[in-house]
Backbone as ProteinMPNN parsed JSONL, in Angstrom:
{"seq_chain_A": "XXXXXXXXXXXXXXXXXXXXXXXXXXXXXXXXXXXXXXXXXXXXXXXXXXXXXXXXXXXXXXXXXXXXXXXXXXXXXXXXXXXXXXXXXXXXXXXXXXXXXXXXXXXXXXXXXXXXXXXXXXX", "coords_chain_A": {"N_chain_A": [[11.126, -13.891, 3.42], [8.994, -11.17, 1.706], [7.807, -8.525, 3.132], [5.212, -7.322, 3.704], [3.236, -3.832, 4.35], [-0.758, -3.624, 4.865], [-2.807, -0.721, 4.152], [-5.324, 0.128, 4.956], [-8.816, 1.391, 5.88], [-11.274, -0.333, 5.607], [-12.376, -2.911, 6.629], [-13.234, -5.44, 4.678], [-11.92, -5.303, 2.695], [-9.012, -4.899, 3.285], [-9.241, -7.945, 4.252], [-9.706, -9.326, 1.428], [-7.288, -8.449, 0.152], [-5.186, -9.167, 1.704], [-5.751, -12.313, 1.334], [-4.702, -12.758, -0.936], [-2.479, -12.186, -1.234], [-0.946, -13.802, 0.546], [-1.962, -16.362, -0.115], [0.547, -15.85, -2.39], [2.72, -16.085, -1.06], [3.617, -13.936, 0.393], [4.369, -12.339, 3.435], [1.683, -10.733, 5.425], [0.751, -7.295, 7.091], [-1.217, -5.544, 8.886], [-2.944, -2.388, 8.638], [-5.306, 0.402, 9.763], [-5.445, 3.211, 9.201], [-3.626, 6.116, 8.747], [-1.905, 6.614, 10.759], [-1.65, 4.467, 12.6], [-0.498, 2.873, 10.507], [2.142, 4.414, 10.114], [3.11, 4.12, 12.588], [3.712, 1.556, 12.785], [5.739, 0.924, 11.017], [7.841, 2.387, 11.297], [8.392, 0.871, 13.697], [9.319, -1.95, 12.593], [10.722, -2.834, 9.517], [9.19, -2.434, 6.105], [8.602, -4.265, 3.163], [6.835, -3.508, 0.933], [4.175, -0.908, 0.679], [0.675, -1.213, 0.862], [-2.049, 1.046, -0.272], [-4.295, 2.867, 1.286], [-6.962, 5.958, 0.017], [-8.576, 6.888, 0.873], [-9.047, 7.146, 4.573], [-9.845, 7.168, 8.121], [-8.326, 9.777, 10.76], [-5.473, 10.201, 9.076], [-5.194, 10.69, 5.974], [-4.093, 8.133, 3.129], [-2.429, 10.233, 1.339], [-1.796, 11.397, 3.44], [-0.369, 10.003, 4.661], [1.805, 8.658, 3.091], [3.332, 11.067, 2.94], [4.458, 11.944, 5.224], [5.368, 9.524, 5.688], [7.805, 9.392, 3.907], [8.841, 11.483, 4.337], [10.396, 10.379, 6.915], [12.955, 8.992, 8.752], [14.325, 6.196, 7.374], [14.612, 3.232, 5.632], [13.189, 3.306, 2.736], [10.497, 2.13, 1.134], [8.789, 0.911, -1.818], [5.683, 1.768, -2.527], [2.156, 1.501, -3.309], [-0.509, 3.237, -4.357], [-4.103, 2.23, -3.767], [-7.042, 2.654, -4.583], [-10.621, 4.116, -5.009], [-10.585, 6.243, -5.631], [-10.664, 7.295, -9.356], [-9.778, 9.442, -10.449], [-7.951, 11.952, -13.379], [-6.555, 13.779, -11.128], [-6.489, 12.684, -8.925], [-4.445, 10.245, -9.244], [-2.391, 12.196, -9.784], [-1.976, 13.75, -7.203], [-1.366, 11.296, -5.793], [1.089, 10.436, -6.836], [2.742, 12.605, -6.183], [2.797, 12.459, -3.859], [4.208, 10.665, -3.062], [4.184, 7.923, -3.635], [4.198, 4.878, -5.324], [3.1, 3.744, -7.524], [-0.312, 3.0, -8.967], [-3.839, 1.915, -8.258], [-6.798, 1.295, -9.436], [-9.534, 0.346, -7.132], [-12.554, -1.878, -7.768], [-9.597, -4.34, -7.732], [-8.155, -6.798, -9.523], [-7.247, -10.048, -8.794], [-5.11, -11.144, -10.298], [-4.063, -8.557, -11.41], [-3.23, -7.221, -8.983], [-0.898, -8.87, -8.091], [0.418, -8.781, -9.941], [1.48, -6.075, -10.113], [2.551, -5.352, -7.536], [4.627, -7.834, -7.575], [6.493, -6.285, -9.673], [6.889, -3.986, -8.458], [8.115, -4.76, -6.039], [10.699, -6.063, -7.364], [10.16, -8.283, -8.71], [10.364, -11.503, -10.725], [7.165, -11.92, -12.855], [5.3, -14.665, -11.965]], "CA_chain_A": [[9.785, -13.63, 2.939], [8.546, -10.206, 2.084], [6.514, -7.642, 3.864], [3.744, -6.158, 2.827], [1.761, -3.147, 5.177], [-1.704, -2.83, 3.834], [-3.433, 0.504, 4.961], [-6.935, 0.644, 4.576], [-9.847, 1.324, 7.053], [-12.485, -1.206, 5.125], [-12.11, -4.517, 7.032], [-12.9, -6.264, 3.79], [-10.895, -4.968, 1.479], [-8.17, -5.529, 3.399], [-9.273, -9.585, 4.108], [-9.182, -9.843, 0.5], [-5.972, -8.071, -0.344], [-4.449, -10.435, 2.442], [-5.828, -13.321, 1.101], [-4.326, -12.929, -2.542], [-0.866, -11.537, -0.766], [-0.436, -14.631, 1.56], [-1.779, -17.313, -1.249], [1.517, -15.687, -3.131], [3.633, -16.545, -0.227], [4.219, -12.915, 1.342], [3.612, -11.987, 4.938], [1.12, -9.355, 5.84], [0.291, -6.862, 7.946], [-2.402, -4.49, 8.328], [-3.262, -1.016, 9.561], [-6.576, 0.829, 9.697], [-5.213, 4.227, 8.958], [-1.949, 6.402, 8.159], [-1.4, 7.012, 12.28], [-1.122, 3.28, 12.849], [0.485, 2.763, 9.709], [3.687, 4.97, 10.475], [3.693, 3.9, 13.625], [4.347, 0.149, 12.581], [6.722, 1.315, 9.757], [8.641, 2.896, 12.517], [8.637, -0.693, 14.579], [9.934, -2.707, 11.773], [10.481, -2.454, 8.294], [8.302, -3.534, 5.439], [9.252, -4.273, 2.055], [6.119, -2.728, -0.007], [3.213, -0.57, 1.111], [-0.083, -0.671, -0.525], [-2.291, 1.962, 0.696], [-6.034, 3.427, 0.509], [-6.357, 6.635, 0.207], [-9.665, 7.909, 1.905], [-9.342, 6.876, 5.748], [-9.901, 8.706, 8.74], [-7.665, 10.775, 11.218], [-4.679, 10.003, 8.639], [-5.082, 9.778, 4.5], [-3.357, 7.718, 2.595], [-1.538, 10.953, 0.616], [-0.796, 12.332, 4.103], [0.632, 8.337, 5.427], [2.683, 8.55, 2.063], [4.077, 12.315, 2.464], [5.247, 11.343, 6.596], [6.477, 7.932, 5.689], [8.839, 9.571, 2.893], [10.009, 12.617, 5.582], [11.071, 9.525, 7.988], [14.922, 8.537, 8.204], [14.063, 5.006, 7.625], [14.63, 2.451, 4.353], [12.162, 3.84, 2.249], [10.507, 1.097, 0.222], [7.556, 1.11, -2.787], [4.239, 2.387, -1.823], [1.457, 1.41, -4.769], [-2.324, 3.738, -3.612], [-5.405, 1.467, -4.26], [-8.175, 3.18, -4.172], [-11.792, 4.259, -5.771], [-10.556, 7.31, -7.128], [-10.068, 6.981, -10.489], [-9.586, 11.151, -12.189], [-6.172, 11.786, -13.159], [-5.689, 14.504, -10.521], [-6.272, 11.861, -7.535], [-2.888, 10.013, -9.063], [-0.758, 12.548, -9.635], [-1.507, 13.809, -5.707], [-0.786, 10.076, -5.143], [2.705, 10.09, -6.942], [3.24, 13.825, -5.757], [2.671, 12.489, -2.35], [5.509, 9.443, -2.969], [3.446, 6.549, -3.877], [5.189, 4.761, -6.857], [2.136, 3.193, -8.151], [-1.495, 3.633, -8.465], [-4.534, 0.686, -8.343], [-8.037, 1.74, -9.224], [-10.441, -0.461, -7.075], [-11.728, -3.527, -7.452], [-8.384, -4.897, -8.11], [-8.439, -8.705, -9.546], [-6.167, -11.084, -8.187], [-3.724, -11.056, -10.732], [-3.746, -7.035, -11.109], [-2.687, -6.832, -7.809], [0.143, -9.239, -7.741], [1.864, -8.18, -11.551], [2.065, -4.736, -9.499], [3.612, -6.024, -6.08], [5.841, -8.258, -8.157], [6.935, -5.093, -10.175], [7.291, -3.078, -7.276], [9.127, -6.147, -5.557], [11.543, -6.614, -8.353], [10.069, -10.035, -8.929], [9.494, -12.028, -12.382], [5.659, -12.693, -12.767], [5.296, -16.441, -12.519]], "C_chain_A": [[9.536, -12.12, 2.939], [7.699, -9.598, 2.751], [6.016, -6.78, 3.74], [2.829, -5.507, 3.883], [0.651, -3.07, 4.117], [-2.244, -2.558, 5.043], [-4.843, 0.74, 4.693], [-7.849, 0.827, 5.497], [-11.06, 0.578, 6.912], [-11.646, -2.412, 5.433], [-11.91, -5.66, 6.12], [-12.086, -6.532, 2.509], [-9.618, -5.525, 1.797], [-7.92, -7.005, 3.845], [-9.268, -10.063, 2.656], [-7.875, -9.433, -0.247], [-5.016, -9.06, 0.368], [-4.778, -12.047, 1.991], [-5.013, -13.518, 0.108], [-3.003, -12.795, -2.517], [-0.55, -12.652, -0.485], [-0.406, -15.675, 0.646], [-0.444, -17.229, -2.159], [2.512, -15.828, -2.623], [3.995, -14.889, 0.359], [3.339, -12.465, 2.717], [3.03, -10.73, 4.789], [0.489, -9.137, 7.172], [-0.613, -5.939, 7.618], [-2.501, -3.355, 9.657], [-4.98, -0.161, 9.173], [-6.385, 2.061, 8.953], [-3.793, 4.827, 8.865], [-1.979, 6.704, 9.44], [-0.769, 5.627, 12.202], [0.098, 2.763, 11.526], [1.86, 3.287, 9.671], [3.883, 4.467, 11.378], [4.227, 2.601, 13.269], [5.488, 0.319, 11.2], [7.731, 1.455, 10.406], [9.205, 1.557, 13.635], [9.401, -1.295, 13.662], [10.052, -2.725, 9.99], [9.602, -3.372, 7.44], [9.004, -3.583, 3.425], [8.427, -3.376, 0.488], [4.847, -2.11, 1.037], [1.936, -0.264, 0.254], [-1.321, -0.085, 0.365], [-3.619, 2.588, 0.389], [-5.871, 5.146, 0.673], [-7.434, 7.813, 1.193], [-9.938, 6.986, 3.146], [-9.242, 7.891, 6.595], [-8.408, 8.807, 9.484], [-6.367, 11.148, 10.491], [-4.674, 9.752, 7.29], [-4.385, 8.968, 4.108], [-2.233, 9.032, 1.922], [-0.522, 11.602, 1.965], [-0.022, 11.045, 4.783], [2.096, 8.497, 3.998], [3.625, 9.61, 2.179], [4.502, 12.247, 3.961], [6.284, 10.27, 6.338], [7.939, 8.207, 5.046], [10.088, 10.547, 3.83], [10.859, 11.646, 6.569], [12.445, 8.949, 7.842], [15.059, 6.847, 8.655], [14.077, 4.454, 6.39], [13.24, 2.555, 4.048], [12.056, 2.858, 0.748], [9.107, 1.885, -0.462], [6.376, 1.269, -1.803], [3.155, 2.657, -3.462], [0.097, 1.945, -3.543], [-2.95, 2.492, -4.276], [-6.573, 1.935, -3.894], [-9.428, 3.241, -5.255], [-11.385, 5.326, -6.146], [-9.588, 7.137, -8.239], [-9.752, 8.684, -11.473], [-8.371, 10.747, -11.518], [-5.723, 12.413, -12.045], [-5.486, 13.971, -9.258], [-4.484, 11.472, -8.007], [-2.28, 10.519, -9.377], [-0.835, 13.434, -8.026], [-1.105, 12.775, -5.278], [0.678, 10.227, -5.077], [3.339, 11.895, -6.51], [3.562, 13.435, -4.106], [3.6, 11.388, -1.549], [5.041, 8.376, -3.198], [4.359, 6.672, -5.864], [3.903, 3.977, -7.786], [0.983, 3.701, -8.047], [-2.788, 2.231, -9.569], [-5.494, 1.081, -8.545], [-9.194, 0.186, -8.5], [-11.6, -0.84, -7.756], [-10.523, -3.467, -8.418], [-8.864, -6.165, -8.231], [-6.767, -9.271, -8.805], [-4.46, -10.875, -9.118], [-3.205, -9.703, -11.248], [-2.758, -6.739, -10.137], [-1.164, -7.13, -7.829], [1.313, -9.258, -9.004], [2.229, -6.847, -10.468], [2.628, -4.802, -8.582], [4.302, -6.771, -6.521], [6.547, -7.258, -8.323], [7.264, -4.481, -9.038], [8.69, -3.913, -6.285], [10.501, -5.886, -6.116], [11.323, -8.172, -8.356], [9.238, -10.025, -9.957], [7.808, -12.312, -12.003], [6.158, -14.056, -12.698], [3.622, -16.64, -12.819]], "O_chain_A": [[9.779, -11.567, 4.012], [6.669, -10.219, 3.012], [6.31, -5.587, 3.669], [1.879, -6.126, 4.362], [0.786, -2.679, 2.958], [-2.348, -3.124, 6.132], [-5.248, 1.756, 4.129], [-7.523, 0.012, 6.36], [-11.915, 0.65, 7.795], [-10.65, -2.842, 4.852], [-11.079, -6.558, 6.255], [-11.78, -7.448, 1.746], [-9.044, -6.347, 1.083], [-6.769, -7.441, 3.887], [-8.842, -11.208, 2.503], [-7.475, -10.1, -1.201], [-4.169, -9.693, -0.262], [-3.998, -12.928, 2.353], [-4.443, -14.607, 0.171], [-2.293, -13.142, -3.461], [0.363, -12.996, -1.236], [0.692, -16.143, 0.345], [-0.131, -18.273, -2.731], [3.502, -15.775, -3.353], [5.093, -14.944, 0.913], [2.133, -12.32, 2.919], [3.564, -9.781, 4.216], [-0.011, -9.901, 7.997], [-0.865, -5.527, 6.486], [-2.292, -3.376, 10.87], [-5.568, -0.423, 8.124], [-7.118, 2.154, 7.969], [-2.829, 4.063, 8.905], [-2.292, 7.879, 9.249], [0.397, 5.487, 11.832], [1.259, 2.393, 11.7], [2.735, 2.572, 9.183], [5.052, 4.083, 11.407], [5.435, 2.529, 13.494], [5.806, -0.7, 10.588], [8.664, 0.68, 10.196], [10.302, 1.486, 14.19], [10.573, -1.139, 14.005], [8.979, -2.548, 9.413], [9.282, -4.533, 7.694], [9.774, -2.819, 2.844], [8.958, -2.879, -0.505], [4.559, -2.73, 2.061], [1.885, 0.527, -0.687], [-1.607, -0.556, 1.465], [-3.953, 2.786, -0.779], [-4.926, 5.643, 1.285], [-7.263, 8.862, 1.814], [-10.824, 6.137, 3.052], [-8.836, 9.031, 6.369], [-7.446, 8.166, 9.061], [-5.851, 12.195, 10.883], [-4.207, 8.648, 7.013], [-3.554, 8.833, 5.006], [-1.052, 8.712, 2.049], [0.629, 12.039, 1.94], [0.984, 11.283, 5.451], [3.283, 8.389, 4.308], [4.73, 9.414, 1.672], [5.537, 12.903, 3.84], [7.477, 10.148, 6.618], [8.967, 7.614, 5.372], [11.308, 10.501, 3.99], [11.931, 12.063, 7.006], [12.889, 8.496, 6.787], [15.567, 6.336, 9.653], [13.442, 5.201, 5.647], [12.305, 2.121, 4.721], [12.823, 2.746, -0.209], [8.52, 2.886, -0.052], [6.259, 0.946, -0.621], [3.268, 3.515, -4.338], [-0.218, 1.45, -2.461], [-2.4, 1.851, -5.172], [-7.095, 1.575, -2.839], [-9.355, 2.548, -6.269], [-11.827, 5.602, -7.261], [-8.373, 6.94, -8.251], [-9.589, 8.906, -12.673], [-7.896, 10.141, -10.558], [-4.64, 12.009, -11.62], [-4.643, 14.42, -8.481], [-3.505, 12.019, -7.499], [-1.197, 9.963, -9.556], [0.265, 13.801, -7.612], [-0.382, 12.898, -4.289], [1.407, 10.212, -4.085], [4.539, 12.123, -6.662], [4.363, 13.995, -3.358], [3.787, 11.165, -0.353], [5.833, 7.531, -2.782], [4.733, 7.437, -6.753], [4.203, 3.736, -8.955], [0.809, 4.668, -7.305], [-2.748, 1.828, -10.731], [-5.679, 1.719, -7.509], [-9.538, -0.765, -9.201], [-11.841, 0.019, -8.604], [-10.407, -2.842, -9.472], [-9.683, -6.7, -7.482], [-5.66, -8.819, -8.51], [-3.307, -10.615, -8.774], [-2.009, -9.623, -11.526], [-1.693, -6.156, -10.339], [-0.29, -6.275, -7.683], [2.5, -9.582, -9.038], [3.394, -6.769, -10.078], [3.631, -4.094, -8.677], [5.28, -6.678, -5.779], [7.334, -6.985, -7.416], [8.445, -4.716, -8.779], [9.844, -3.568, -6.035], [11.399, -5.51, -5.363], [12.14, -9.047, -8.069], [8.234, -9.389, -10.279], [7.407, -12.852, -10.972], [7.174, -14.502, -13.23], [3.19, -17.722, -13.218]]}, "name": "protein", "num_of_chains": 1, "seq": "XXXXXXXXXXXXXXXXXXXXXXXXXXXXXXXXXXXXXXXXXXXXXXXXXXXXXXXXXXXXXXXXXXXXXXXXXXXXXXXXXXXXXXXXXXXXXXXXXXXXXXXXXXXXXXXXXXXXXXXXXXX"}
């Protein structure tokens, strides 16, 4: 089964990103911020990371630009966030994120892009 960190510091965001993940059959985990988030990256590996990008003591651009320096199987990393100008995603993909989500995300948004990222057919 894959494994999916999601990084966000909004409680509900990430109960509905887990809901729509788990209904698709992949395990998740969750982190509040990019501190906790490396640190559990560092514990065990995950297979995709999808990631917010305004939390506190840790952004998402600066969880993305640590995670990449780390000498550890370095998997996909799609941002999801509320900023939508172009110059938020190209600090995203400057910062190693291979994707980029403008919130709300619908259900099946989400999971064409974590397929893709995956390497898995839509069904």
């Amino acid at each position: 089964m894959k494994r999916i960190l999601l990084v966000d510091d909004a409680a509900t965001v990430r109960m509905y990103h887990r809901d729509i993940l788990e209904c698709a059959g992949y395990a998740v985990e969750e982190a509040w911020n990019g501190i906790e988030a490396l640190e559990k990256a560092l514990q065990s590996p995950f297979d995709l990371f999808l990631v917010d990008v305004n939390m506190p003591k840790l952004d998402g651009y600066g969880f993305l630009r640590e995670l990449r320096r780390l000498e550890i199987p370095q998997m996909p990393a799609i941002i999801v966030s509320t900023e939508a100008e172009a110059d938020d995603q190209l600090q995203a993909y400057r910062s190693g994120a291979n994707g980029y989500l403008v919130k709300p995300v619908s259900p099946s948004q989400l999971l064409t892009h974590v397929r893709l990222m995956l390497g898995e057919h839509s069904q």
